[in-house]
FIMILUM-284713 format. One record per residue (C-alpha): residue in three letters; x, y, z. Coordinates in steps of 0.02 Angstrom, whole numbers, plus 50000, padded with zeros to 5 digits. Example, Ala and Ser with C-alpha at 12.3 -4.5 7.8 and 13.67 -1.06 7.14 Angstrom:
REM residues 2
ala506154977550390
ser506844994750357
//
This chain:
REM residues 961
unk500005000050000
unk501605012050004
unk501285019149835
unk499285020049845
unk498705037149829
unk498535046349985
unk496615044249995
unk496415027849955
unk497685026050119
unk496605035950211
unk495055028950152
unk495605011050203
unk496195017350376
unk494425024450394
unk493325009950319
unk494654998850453
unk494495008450602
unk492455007050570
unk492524988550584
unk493664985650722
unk495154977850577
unk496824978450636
unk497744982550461
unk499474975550535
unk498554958550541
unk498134960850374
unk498914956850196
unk498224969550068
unk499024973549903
unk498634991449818
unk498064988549640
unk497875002849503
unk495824997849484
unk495515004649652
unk495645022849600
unk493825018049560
unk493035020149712
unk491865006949696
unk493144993749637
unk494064997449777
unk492614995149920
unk492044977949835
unk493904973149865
unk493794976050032
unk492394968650068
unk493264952049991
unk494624951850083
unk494074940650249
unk494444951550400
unk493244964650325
unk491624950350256
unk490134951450331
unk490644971650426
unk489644986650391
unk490554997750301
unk490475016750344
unk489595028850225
unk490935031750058
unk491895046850015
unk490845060549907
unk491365054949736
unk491935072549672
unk493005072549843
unk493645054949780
unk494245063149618
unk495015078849673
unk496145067349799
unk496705057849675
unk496975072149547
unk498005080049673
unk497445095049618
unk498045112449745
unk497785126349616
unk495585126249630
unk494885137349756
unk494385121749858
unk495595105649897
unk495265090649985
unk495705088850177
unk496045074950299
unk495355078350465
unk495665064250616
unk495055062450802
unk496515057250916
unk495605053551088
unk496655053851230
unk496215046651419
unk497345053451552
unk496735040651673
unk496925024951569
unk498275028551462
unk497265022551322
unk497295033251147
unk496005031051009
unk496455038650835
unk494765040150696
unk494545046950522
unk493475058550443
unk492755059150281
unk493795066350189
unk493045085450112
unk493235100349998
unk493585115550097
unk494555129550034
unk496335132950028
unk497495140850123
unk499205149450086
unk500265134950171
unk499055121350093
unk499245131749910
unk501295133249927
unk501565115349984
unk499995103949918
unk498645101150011
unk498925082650069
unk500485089050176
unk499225093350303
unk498365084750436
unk497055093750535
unk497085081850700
unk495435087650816
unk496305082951005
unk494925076951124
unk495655076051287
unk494975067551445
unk494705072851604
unk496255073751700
unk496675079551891
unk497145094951925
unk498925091752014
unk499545081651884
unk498875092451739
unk500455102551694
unk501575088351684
unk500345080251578
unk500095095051455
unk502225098351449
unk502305078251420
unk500905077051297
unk501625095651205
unk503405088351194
unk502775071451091
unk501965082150972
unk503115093150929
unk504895083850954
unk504245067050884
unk504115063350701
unk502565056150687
unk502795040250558
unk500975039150464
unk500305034350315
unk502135030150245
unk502635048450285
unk503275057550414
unk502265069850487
unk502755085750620
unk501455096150715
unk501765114350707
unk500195121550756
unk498885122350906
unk497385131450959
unk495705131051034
unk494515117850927
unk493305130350833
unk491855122850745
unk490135132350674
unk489065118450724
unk489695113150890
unk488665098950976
unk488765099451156
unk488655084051265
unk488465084051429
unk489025068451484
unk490545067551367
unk492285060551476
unk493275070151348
unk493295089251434
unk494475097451310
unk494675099151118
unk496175106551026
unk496545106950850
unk498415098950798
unk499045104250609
unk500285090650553
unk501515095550416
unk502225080550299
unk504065082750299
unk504585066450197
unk503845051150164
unk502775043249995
unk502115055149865
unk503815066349915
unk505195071149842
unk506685065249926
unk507895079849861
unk507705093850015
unk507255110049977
unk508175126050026
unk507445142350090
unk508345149849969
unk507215140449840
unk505525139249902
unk505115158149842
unk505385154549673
unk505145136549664
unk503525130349544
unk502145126249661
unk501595117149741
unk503265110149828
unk503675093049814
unk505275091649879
unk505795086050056
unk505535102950163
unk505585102150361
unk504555111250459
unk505715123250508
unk506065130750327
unk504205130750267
unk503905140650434
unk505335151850395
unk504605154850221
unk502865160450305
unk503425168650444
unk505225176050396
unk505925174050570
unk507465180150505
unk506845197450476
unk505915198250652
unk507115190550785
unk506535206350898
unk504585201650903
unk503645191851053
unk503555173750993
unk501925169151063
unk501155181750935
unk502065175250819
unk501665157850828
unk499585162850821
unk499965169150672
unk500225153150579
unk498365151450556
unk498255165150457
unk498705154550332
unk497575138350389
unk496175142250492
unk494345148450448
unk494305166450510
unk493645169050684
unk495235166650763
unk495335182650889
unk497025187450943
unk497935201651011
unk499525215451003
unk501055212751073
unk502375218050968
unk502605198950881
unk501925184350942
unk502545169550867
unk501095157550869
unk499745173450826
unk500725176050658
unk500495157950590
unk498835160950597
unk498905170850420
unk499635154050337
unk498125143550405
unk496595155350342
unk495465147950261
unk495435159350089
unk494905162849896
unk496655166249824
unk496255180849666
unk497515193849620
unk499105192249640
unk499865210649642
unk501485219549597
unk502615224449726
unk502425244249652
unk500555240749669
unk500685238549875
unk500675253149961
unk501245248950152
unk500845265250263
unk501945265350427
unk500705275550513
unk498915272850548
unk497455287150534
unk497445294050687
unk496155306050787
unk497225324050858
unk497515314951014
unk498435301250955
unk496955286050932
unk497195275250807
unk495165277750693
unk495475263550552
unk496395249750647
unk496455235850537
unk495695242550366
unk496545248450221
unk495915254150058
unk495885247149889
unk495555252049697
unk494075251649586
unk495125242649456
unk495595230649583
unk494055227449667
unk493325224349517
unk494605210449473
unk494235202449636
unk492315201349597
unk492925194549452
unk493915182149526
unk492395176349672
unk491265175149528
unk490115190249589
unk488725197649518
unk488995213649607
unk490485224949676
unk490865221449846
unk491145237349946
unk492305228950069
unk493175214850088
unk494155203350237
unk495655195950181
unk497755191550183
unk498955197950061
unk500925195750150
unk500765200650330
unk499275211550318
unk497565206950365
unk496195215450419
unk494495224650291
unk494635231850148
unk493795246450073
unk493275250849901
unk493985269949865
unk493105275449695
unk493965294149699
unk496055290449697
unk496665282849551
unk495085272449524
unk495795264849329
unk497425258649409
unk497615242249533
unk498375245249704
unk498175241049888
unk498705249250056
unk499095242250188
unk499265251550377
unk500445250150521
unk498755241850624
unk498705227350468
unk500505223150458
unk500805209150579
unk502805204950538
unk503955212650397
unk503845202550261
unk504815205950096
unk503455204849975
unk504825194649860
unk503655177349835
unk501865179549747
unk501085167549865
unk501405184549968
unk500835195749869
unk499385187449830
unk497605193149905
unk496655181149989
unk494755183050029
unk494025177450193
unk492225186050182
unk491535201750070
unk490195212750078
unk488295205250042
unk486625208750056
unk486005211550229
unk484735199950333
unk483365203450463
unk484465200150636
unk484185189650801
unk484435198850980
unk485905190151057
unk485635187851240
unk487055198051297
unk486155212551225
unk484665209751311
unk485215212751475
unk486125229251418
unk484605234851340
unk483405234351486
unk484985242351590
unk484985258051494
unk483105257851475
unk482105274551534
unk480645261951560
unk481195243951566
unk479365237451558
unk479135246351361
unk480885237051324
unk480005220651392
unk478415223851277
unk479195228751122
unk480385213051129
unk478725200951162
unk478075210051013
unk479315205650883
unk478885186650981
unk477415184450945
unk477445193050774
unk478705180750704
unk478045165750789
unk476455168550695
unk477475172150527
unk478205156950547
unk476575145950559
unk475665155050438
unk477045152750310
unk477345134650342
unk475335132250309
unk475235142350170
unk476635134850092
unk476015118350086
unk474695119849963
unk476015126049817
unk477355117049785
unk478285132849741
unk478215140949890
unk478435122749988
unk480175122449897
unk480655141949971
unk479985141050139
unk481265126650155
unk482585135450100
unk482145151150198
unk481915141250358
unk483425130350357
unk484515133950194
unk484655116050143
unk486545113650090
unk486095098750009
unk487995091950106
unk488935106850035
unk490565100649969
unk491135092950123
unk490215075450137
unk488955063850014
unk487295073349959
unk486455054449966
unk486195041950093
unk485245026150012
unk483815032349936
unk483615051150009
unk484865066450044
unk485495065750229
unk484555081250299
unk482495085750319
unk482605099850210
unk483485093350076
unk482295078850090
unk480725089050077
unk481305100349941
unk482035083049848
unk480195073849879
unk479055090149837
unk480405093349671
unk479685075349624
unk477865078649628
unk477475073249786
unk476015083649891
unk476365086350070
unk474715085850127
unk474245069750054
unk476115057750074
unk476145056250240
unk478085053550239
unk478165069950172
unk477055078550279
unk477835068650439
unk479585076350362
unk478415095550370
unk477875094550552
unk479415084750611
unk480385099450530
unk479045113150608
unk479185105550759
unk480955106050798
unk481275125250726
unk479995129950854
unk480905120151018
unk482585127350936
unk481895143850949
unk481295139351116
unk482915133051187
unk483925146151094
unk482555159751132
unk482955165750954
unk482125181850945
unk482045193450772
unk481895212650765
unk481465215150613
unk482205234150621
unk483855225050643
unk485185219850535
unk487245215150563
unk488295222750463
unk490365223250428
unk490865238450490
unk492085250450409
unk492745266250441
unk492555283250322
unk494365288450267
unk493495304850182
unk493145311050372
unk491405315950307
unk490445307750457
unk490725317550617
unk490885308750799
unk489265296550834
unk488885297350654
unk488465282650563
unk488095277050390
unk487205262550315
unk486325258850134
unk485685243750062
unk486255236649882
unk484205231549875
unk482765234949975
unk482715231050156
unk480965224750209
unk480885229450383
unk479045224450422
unk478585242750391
unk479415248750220
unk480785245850112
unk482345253850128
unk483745261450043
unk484565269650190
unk484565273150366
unk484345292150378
unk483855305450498
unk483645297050640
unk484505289450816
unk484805267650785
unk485825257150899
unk487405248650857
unk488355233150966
unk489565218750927
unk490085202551021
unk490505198351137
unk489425213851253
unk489585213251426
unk489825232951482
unk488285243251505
unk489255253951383
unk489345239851247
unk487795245951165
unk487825263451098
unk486325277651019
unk487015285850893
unk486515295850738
unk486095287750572
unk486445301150424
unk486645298350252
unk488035308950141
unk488305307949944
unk490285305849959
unk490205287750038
unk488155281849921
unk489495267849862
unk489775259850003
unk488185247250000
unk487865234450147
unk489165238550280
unk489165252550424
unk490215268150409
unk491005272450571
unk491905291350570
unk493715294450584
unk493215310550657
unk493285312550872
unk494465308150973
unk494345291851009
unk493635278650883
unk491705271350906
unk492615254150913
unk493435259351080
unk491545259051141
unk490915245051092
unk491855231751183
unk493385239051115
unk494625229350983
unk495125232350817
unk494005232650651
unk494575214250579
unk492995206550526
unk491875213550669
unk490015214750628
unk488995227950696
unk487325226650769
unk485995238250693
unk484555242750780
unk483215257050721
unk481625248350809
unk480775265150874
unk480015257951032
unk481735251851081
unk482865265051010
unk481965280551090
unk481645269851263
unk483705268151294
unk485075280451375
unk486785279251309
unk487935273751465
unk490095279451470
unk491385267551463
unk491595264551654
unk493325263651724
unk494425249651701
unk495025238651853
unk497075240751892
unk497545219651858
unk499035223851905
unk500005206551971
unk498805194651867
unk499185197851705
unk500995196151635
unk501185195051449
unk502545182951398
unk503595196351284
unk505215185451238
unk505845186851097
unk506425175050945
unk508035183350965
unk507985179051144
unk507555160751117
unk509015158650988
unk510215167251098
unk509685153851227
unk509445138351138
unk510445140450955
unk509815141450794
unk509465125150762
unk508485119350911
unk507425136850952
unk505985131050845
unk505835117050946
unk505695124651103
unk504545138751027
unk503475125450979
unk503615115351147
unk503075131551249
unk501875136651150
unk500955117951136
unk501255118451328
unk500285135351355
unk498755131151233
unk498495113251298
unk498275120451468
unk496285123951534
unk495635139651456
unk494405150051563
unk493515161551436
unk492165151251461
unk492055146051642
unk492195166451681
unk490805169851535
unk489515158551620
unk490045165951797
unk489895182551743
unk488045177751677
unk487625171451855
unk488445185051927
unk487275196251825
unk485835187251849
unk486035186052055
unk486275202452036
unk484955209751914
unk486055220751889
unk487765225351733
unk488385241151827
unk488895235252019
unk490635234452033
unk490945213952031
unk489945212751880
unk490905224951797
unk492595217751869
unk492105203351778
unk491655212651644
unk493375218451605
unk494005202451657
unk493105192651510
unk493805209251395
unk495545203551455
unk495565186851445
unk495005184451256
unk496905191651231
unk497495177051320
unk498025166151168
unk498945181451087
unk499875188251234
unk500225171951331
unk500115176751490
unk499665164451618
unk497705162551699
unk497445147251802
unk496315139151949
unk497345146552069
unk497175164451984
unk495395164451961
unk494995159552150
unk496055173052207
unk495015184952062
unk493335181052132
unk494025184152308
unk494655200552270
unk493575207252125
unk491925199752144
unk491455200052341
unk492185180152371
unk490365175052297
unk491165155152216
unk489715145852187
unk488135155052112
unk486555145652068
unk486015142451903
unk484705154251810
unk483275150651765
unk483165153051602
unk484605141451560
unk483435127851597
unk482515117951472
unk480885126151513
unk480365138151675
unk478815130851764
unk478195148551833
unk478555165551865
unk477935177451999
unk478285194852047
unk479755205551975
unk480915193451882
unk482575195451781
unk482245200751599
unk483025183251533
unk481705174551656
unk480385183351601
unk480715181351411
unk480985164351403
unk479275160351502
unk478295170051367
unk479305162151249
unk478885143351300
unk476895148051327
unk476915156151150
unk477955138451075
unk476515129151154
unk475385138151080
unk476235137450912
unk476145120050941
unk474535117250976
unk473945128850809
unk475105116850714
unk474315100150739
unk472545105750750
unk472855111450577
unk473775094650551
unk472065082850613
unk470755097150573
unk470995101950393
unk471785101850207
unk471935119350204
unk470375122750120
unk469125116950269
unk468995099650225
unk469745085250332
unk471525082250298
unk471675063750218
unk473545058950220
unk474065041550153
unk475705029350129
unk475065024449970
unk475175032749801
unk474535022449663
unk475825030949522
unk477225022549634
unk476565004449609
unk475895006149430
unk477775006149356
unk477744987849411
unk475984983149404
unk476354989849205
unk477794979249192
unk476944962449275
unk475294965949165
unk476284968148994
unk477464953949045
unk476054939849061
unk475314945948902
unk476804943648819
unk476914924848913
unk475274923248845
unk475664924748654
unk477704920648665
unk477864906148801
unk476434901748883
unk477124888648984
unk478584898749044
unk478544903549206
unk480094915249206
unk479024928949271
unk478464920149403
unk480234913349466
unk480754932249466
unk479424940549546
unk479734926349700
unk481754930049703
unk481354948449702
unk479954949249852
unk481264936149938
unk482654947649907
unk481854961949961
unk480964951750116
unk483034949750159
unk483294966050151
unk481714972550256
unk482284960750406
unk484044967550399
unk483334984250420
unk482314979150553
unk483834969350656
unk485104984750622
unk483764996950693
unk483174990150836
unk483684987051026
unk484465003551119
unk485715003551001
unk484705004250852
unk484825023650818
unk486735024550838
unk487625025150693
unk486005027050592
unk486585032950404
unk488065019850422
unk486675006850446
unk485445013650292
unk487055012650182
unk487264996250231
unk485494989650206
unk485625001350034
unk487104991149981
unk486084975750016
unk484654980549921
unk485624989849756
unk486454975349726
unk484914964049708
unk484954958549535
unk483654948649417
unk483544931349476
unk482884917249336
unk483584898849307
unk482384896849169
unk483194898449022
unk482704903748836
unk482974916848723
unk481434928148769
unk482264927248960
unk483824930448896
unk483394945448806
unk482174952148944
unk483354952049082
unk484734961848954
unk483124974048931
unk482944974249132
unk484644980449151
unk485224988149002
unk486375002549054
unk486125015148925
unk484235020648941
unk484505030649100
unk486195029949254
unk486485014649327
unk485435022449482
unk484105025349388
unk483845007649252
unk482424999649236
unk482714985549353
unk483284999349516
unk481495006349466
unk480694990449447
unk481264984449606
unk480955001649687
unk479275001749643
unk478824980949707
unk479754989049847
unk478435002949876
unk477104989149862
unk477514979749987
unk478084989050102
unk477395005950105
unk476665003650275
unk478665003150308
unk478915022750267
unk480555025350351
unk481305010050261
unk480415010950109
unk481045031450067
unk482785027550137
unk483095013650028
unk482305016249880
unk481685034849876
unk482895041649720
unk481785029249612
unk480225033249683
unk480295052249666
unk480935047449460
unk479235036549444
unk478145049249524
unk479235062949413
unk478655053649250
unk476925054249299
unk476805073449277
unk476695081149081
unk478465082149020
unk479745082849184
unk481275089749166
unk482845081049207
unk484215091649295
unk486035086449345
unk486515084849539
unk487815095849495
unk486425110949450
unk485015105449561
unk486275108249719
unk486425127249679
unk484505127049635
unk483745144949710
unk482005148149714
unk481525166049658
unk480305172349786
unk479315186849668
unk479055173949524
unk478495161649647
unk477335176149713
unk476805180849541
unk476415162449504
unk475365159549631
unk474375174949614
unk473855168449433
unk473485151949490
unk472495154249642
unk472155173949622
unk472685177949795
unk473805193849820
unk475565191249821
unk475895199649986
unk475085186950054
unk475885170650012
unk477565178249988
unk479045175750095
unk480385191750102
unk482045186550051
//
């Protein structure tokens, strides 16, 4: 298996580690045919330690390709993600594999080829707290001082931080109490060069690199440690993932931080222009207000002409007025500037962006990389954090309470009224889906099929209605509708989502012209902004409220004024903070730098006109708690030589990041603290306040914060108050509430009586109605399902009848079939049941899937009319393999006998059922997976069309985009 492709390696470590096979024990020899994905899992399956296993769901067949094309120059490239689990107690260590997935590319990932990288997830156990340091130096120097012999390579971790993910599950009673994310680097190994390439060489060197590197030159290339030996090195080494990792990453100043600059190699970007080095122009000074403030920290400018080329180059049908990206060692927004030099290309760059000196001699450096842009803006939720601030500052806190229930109820009932409507037109069905879950149909990142349906609800809905199928008379359907209903309402419960519709986030920039003066903002939309009460070009002429997260100071949420002026009309879907004043509106809202952030927009009257602007209270003196870790590289090589610094830069850092992290234990204090309170602006609540400020710096400035530190915090700083009881509204639900009671209390109550009522509106409709009065008749069966074979069976004996009519082929094949399929329904039945039987649940269907796709037409009687049936049964050339005429034949005998089955029946064989019911409508049209992923509906023409069919006004039926 040495000289197998990479994902075929990883692909049999995966499919191995499923079914408990120990590959050592194992004799398997790599052959060519198993670049075909499918050649290569019936293999398997032959080879006797893996018979009779269930095999774990296969790679996404345009991820398949892409690994094996080895392909680093697309916007997206294939990456191997593992779980290493770790018990502390036991000693034991558990290593799993991912599917491998398209994300996009980084800098590191585009100069050395993307299979060079390893993104290890570290899922550490509980361990006790005397032996944790030695256990976290221990476990830091393996990583980084061991070459890690994998996958016939050798592999060295450079990189740690925090595990980020967007769609975190929680659970509670997991051992494992930590995650971290490892990057591994491939120094040597298969698939390598073995001639070892030079610094000297990399920055002209055709890409991606090949060639033996170590870790400590392709750092050297990213970083240029030789041009900063007089920066902090923890800064430094955070700024690796500015070349891996998605953005998100926050991070703080301290003149260079070793592990903070790696950061920029591990961003997860859209490489598109790559500029001239007369085209960069790097400012060593920053705007700044009269008395010194820095106004634009973090954004620079950019040309017309090369803003243009970048929408160009993200495939955009409009012009982005700002962007967040990487070009060298800058990052940080972007502004469009349509007045200097608009015809020629050029960027600028500010002391505030510029995160080490970098020479601008490689074009991997001079090449701009796109985290996020500009877009159209959305209707926003209230984050909690705000809530509290907003009933601080209130001049009547009962008219903040009202107004909030308002927007409640209001949405509550949008929500069921929509879903109802939207059930009688399959138009409509098709967008309320996608506006009340945006169905990715599995992105690029995993398989858009499992058996016969696509792995999520929505995309099973939209998939099932796109076939013909009416949710209010398939019951499987209309079980997918309220199943779907159901659980957006108890998320909205449990989250206590709550939309103002006056409210929008936006990215927020900063106007360079100095137009705006001090508490001046600006904001227009690139379309119109349906607030609930008109549509909207602009904010102008009157007082909104802007925020950002994290908010914790009563101060965190400011009024200011919303103007418009002609100079900055161009700059469409973002917020224009001045550069006039002395100190920056940043500074006031939680403080920070402008990389990224998204403002909080708020121009709801009832809430606007009811709230008090509060000053920035004094910060606490920390003095003795915090102390930054400022060493320098130069420092480190003085002490340790050239050759072995890294190593120890590496070791300390692991060391520091593997330790307990308490951004979140002092978050959820600082709540209860709050909460016992009722109160943001007493002193220990605001101690902790600046405390949480303080700490999100942590990872940048490595200073130390431990147990010992934080008991000796909430002696000092918050009245020696340790253990604070739980609030109510973090509960599942609040059983009653009397008297005077904290906003969050109070909110979620109304919010769980208002769910129930929901509820109870949805499945009255549900046993009560149609939707046009009548009773609601829903049904397993659909006759057009059953008729494809019924057709088939009824033409067949006819022909019997005038061919053969003592053959009994038809017979014989209708038995193997229904015992085939018998086989199949009683696999199902094993695999999903006992208290086990949901675990693992797609893995299962694939299996029973397998089972069933490979049933084939079963006949010993033999003559030419069989002969030449069974070639017509399974012809390949009519339609795909998925889609022949036996897969629908057997689909549909499927459907007959077991549609009482529903969950089986659609799992295993829905792709051929929604084609039968398809052909049953006047002239369907076939469209590729490739274009019915991207599929959009277009809410107006699905207005317009239901106007003309049913004659009801558009406004009615119509759901804003």
């Amino acid at each position: 298996m040495d000289h197998a492709p990479l994902i075929i390696k990883w692909e049999l470590h995966r499919v191995a580690r499923h079914c408990s096979v120990v590959l050592e024990n194992a004799s398997i020899q790599y052959s060519p045919l198993w670049e075909d994905q499918s050649v290569f899992r019936d293999a398997l399956k032959g080879i006797p330690c893996f018979q009779g296993k269930t095999f774990p769901e296969a790679c996404d067949t345009e991820v398949w390709l892409r690994g094996l094309a080895d392909s680093s120059h697309s916007g997206e490239v294939v990456v191997f993600k593992a779980v290493l689990r770790l018990d502390p107690k036991t000693g034991d260590a558990r290593l799993d594999f991912e599917l491998p997935a398209l994300e996009k590319s980084c800098r590191l990932s585009r100069k050395f080829a993307p299979d060079r990288f390893i993104d290890l997830k570290l899922r550490i156990g509980n361990r006790a707290k005397a032996e944790a340091d030695n256990l976290d130096l221990a476990l830091a120097r393996w990583l980084v001082r061991s070459r890690h012999p994998f996958l016939s390579r050798k592999w060295a971790a450079f990189f740690i931080d925090e595990f980020k993910s967007k769609n975190a599950k929680v659970t509670p009673a997991s051992e494992f109490a930590e995650e971290r994310q490892v990057i591994l680097f491939a120094e040597q190994g298969q698939g390598i060069e073995s001639c070892v390439v030079s610094l000297a060489m990399l920055t002209q060197a055709q890409i991606p690199i090949r060639a033996t590197c170590y870790r400590s030159t392709m750092l050297n290339w990213l970083l240029q440690t030789d041009q900063n030996l007089d920066q902090p090195y923890m800064k430094l080494f955070h700024r690796i993932s500015q070349g891996i990792l998605s953005p998100g990453s926050v991070l703080v100043d301290l003149k260079w931080n070793f592990g903070m600059l790696i950061q920029i190699g591990l961003s997860k970007t859209t490489p598109t222009v790559v500029l001239e080095k007369k085209q960069l122009r790097n400012y060593l000074m920053d705007e700044e207000s009269p008395t010194g403030n820095v106004m634009n920290d973090g954004i620079g400018r950019v040309s017309l002409a090369l803003m243009r080329k970048v929408q160009h180059a993200l495939g955009l049908d409009y012009l982005p007025s700002a962007i967040q990206g990487r070009i060298g060692s800058a990052k940080g927004i972007w502004v469009l500037d349509i007045g200097t030099q608009p015809s020629r290309i050029w960027i600028e760059t500010y002391k505030s962006q510029e995160k080490w000196n970098c020479d601008w001699e490689d074009p991997q450096h001079r090449t701009l990389e796109i985290l996020t842009r500009s877009a159209g803006l959305e209707i926003a939720q209230l984050n909690h954090q705000f809530i509290s601030i907003l009933e601080s500052q209130s001049v009547n806190r009962q008219l903040t309470r009202t107004a909030i229930v308002k927007h409640m109820k209001n949405h509550l009932q949008m929500s069921l009224d929509s879903a109802k409507e939207a059930m009688k037109h399959p138009e409509l069905f098709r967008k309320w889906i996608h506006e009340t879950s945006y169905p990715s149909y599995g992105g690029k990142a995993e398989s858009w099929f499992v058996g016969g349906l696509p792995k999520g609800w929505p995309e099973q809905m939209s998939f099932l209605s796109d076939g013909g199928f009416n949710p209010l008379q398939l019951g499987f359907l209309h079980n997918l509708v309220l199943n779907h209903m159901e659980s957006q309402l108890k998320e909205t419960k449990n989250k206590m989502k709550i939309k103002i519709n006056q409210s929008t986030w936006a990215l927020i920039i900063v106007d360079f012209q100095r137009v705006l003066g001090p508490d001046e903002v600006q904001l227009c939309f690139s379309s119109p902004f349906n607030d609930g009460l008109e549509d909207r070009y602009d904010l102008e002429g009157f007082d909104v409220l802007v925020a950002r997260c994290p908010a914790h100071l009563p101060s965190d949420i400011q009024k200011v004024k919303a103007v418009f002026k002609p100079e900055l009309r161009h700059l469409k879907d973002v917020i224009v903070f001045p550069c006039t004043g002395q100190e920056p509106l940043a500074d006031k809202l939680s403080g920070g730098d402008y990389d990224g952030d998204k403002a909080w927009i708020c121009w709801d009257k009832d809430i606007v006109n009811n709230f008090r602007n509060a000053e920035v209270p004094t910060k606490p003196s920390f003095d003795g708690y915090f102390e930054p870790n400022k060493r320098t590289v130069k420092s480190l090589i003085s002490m340790h030589g050239q050759s072995n610094f890294l190593d120890h830069l590496l070791e300390e850092a692991f060391t520091f990041h593997l330790a307990p992290k308490f951004v979140g234990i002092c978050t959820n204090y600082k709540e209860r603290l709050a909460y016992h309170k009722d109160s943001l602006d007493v002193s220990s609540v605001l101690n902790m306040s600046w405390l949480l400020s303080t700490l999100v710096d942590q990872t940048k400035s490595g200073f130390m914060f431990n147990d010992k530190i934080w008991r000796r915090f909430q002696k000092e700083y918050c009245e020696n108050q340790v253990f604070l009881k739980r609030p109510a509204y973090k509960n599942d639900s609040i059983g009653s509430i009397s008297g005077p009671c904290h906003i969050l209390d109070f909110l979620k109550f109304t919010m769980q009586e208002l769910i129930q009522q929901g509820l109870t509106d949805l499945h009255r409709y549900r046993s009560d109605q149609n939707g046009n009065g009548g009773p609601l008749v829903l049904s397993t069966f659909d006759k057009d399902l059953i008729s494809y074979w019924n057709e088939f069976e009824a033409g067949a004996k006819n022909l019997i009848c005038e061919q053969d009519p003592a053959s009994n082929w038809l017979l014989e094949l209708r038995s193997n079939l229904e015992r085939d399929i018998h086989q199949c329904a009683s696999c199902w039945v094993e695999m999903m049941s006992g208290p086990d039987g949901r675990d693992h649940y797609l893995d299962k269907a694939a299996s029973v899937y397998e089972r069933w796709d490979s049933i084939s037409p079963q006949i010993t009687t033999r003559s030419a009319s069989v002969g030449f049936g069974i070639w017509v049964l399974t012809r390949p050339f009519t339609h795909s393999p998925l889609l022949e005429t036996w897969q629908l034949l057997k689909a549909s005998l499927t459907f007959k006998l077991y549609h009482k089955k529903p969950k089986f029946v659609w799992q295993i064989a829905g792709r051929q059922l929604q084609f039968i019911k398809s052909t049953r409508t006047k002239a369907p049209i076939p469209v590729i997976s490739r274009t019915y992923k991207v599929l959009r509906p277009d809410g107006k023409r699905i207005a317009q069309h239901c106007v003309s069919e049913d004659g009801v006004l558009a406004e009615n039926i119509s759901i804003p985009d």
